[in-house]
C-alpha positions as CSV (number, residue, x, y, z in Angstrom):
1,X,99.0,95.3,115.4
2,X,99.6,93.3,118.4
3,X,100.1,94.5,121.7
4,X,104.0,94.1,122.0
5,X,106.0,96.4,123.6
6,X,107.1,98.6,120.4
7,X,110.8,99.6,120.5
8,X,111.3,103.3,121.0
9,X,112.4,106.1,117.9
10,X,116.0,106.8,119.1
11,X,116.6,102.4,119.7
12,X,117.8,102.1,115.6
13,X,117.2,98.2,114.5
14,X,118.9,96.6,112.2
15,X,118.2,95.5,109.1
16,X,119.3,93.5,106.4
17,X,118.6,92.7,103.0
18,X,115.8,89.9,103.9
19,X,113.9,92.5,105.9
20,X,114.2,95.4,103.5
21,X,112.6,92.6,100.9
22,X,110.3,92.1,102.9
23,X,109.0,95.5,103.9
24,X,109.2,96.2,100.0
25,X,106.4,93.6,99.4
26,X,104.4,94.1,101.9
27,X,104.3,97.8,100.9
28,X,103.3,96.9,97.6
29,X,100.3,94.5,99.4
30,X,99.5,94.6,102.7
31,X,97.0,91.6,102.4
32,X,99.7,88.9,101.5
33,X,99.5,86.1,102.9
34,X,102.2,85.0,104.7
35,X,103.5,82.0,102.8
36,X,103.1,83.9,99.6
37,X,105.3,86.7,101.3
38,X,108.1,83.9,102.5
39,X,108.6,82.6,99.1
40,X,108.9,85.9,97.6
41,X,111.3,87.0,99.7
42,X,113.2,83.5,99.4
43,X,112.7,82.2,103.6
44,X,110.5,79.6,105.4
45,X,107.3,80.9,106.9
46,X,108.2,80.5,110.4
47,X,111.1,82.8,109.4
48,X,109.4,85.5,107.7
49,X,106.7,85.6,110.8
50,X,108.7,86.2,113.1
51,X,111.2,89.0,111.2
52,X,107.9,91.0,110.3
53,X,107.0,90.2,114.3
54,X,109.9,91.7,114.6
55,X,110.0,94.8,112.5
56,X,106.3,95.3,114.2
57,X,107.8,95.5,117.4
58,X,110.7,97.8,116.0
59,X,108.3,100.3,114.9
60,X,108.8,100.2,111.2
61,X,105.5,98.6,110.5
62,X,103.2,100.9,112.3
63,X,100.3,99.3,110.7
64,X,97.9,97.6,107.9
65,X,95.1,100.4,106.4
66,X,93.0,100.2,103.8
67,X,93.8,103.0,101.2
68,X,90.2,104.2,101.0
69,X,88.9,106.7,98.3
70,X,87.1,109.0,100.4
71,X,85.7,111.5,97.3
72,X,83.6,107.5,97.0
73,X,82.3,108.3,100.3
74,X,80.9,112.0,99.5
75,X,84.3,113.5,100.7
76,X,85.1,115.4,97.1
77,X,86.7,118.5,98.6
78,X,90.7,117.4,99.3
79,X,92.3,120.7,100.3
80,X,95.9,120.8,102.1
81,X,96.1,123.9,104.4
82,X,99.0,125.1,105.4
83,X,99.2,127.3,109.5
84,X,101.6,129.5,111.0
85,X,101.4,129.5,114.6
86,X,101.8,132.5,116.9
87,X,105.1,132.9,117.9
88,X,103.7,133.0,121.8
89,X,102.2,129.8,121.3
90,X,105.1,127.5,120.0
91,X,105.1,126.1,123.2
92,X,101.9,124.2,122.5
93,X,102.4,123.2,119.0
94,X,102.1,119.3,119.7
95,X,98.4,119.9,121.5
96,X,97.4,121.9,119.0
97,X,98.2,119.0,116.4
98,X,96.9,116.5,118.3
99,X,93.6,118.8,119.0
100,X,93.5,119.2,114.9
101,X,93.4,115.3,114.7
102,X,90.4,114.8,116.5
103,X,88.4,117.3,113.6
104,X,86.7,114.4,111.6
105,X,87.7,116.0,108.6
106,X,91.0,115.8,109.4
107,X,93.1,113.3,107.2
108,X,96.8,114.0,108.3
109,X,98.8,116.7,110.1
110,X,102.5,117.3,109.4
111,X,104.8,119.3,110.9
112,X,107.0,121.3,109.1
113,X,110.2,123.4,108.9
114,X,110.3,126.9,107.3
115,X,107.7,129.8,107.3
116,X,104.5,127.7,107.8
117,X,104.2,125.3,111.2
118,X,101.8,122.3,109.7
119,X,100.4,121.0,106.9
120,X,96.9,119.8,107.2
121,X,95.2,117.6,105.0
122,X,91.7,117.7,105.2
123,X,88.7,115.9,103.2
124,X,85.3,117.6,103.1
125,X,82.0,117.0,101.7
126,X,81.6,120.8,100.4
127,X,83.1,124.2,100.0
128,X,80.7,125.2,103.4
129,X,82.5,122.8,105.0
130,X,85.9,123.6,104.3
131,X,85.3,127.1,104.3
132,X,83.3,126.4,108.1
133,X,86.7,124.1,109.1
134,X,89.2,126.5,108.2
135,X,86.8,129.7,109.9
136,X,86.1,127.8,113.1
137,X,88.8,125.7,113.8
138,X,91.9,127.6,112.6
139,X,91.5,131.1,111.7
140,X,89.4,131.4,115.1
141,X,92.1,129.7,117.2
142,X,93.6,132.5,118.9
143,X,97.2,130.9,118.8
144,X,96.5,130.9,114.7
145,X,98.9,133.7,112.6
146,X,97.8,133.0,109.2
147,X,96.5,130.3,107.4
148,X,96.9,129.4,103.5
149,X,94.1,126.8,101.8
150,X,94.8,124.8,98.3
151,X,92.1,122.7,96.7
152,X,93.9,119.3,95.8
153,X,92.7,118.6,92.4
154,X,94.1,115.4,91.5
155,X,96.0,113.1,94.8
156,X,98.1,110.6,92.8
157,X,100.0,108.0,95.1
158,X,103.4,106.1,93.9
159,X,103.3,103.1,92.6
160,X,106.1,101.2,94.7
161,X,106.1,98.1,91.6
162,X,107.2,100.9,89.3
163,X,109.5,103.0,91.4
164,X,112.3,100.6,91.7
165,X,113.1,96.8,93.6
166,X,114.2,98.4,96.4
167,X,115.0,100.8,99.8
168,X,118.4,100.9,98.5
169,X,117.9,101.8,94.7
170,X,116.0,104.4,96.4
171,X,118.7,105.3,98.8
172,X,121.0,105.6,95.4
173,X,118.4,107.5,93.7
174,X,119.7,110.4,91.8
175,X,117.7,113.1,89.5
């Protein structure tokens, strides 16, 4: 991404059909070019530069990553652990997510809402290695209450060409 100012969380944009087309194929493939993603989305070029421009400055294209395999890369241990935080140490839940992002094995952290604090995704190259992540770097954080490990496995991603044509079938989804 560029370095334009990026539009803060609580400033909502604006969107309309055009723009949710075109977040909907460029989800599906990142790497289009740009022409190809103007005529699929029905606009000229210039056009279609300068609304994804836009939605990049907006904040709801954060970015362009590659969806590596990392098991490809020796990382065959997926494991999601979930941590409670001491109540006394609430206070410094953001550092101690941001602190957790910085562990190389690391793959995401999410906060969440009900008896556990985050969810952390990690990738590791063995059992030792999960077993020495989750020893050192959470159960021995003092601000740690518990900690609960799962083994991932199989990850399976959605297919966005087979979930539906748009953000707003998606928005009417029912079960």
């Amino acid at each position: 991404m560029s370095e334009r100012a990026v539009r803060r969380p609580d400033q909502t944009p604006r969107f309309d059909e055009v723009d949710e087309r075109i977040l909907w194929t460029l989800a599906e493939d990142a790497r289009i070019p740009n022409n190809r993603l103007a005529a699929a989305v029905g606009i000229a070029p210039s056009t279609c530069l300068a609304r994804v421009r836009a939605l990049e400055d907006a904040g709801v294209v954060r970015g362009y990553r590659a969806d590596v395999d990392v098991a490809r890369l020796g990382f065959s241990i997926e494991a999601m652990v979930s941590v409670r935080v001491h109540a006394a140490a609430r206070h410094e839940l953001r550092e101690f997510a941001k602190r957790l992002l910085r562990v190389p094995v690391v793959q995401d952290v999410s906060f969440l809402a009900g008896d556990k604090d985050f969810l952390v995704h990690i990738a590791c190259t063995s059992t030792e290695q999960l077993r020495d992540f989750v020893a050192d770097e959470l159960s021995g954080d003092p601000s740690v209450a518990t900690t609960q490990t799962n083994i991932v496995f199989e990850r399976l991603v959605a297919d966005r060409t087979h979930q539906g044509r748009s953000f707003d079938e998606l928005r009417r989804w029912r079960a």
